[in-house]
C-alpha positions in Angstrom: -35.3 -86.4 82.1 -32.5 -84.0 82.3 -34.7 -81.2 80.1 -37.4 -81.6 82.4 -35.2 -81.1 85.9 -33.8 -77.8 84.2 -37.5 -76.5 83.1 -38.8 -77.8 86.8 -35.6 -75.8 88.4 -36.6 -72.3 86.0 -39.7 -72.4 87.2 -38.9 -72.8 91.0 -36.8 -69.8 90.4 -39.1 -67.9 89.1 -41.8 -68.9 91.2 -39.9 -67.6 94.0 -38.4 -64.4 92.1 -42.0 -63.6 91.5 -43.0 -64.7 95.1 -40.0 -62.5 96.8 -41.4 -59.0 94.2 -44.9 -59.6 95.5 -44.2 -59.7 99.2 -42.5 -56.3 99.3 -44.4 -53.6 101.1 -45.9 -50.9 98.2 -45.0 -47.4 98.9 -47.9 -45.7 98.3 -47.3 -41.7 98.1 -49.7 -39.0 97.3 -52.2 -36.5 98.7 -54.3 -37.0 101.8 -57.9 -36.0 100.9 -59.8 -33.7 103.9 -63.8 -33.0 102.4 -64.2 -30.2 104.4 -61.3 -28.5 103.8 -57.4 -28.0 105.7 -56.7 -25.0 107.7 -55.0 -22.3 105.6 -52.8 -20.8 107.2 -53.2 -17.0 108.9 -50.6 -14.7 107.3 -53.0 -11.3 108.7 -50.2 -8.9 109.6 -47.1 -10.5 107.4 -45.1 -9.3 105.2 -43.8 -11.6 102.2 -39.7 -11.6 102.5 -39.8 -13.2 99.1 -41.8 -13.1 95.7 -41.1 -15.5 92.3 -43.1 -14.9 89.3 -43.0 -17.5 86.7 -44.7 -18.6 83.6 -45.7 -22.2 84.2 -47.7 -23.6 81.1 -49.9 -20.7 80.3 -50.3 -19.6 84.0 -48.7 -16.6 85.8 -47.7 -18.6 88.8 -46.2 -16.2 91.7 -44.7 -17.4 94.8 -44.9 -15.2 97.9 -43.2 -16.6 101.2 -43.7 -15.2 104.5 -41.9 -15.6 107.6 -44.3 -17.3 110.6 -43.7 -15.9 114.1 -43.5 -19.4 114.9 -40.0 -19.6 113.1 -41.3 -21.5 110.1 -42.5 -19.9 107.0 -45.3 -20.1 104.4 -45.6 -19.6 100.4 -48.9 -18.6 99.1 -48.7 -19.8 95.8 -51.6 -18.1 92.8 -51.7 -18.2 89.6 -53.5 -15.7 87.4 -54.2 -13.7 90.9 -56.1 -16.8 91.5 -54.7 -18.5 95.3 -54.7 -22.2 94.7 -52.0 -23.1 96.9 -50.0 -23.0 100.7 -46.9 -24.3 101.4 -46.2 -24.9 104.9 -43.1 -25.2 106.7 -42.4 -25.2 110.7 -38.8 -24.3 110.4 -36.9 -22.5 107.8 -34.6 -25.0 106.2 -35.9 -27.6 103.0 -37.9 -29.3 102.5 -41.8 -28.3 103.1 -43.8 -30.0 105.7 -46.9 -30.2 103.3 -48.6 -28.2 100.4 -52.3 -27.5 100.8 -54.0 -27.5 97.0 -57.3 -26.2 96.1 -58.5 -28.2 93.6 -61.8 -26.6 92.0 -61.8 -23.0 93.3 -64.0 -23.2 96.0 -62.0 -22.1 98.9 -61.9 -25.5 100.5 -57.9 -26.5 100.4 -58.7 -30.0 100.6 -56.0 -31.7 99.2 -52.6 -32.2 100.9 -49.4 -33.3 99.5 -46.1 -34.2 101.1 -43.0 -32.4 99.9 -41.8 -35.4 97.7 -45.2 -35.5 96.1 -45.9 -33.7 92.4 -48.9 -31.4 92.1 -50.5 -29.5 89.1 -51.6 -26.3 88.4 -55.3 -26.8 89.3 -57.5 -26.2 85.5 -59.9 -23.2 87.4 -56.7 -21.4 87.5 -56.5 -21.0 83.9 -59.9 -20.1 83.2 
């Protein structure tokens, strides 16, 4: 009788262990998805203030940020002189507002990541 109160008691515990995991919101992060493609920003006229060149698994990945006349600032971001990448920022200070990603090389920046968000190097750049 005893055995069976303790096994009916682990299993109202867990039960409601179990019950209290599954009725937590899921955080669901990632990339927002636009077919048609985001704006890319207009950087006619600017001059980059900074450049990074890096070797990132194979790719020659430069960095080049500009200053907005807005007061923000954006990176265009290549690899293999191939531009697969924006990162946009309304002010100056971290982190990034988003990160528009090209994803197959046709122009169309349709993916779009938040600055907590991990991205890779899309394969058409290496090719």
């Amino acid at each position: 009788m005893i055995q069976n109160l303790k096994r009916i008691r682990i299993w109202a515990t867990l039960f409601l262990i179990l019950s209290g995991i599954l009725a937590l919101p899921v955080v669901s992060r990632g990339q927002e998805l636009n077919n048609e493609g985001w704006a890319i920003p207009d950087l006619k006229g600017l001059i980059p203030y900074s450049m990074q060149v890096t070797l990132v698994d194979g790719v020659e990945k430069i960095i080049q940020k500009f200053y907005t006349p807005e007061g923000g600032h954006v990176a265009r971001i290549s690899g293999n002189s191939k531009i697969f990448a924006y990162a946009v920022d309304s002010d100056r200070d971290p982190p990034i507002d988003y990160l528009l990603v090209d994803p197959d090389g046709l122009g169309k920046f349709s993916q779009k990541f938040k600055s907590e968000d991990s991205y890779k190097i899309p394969d058409w750049v290496s090719r």
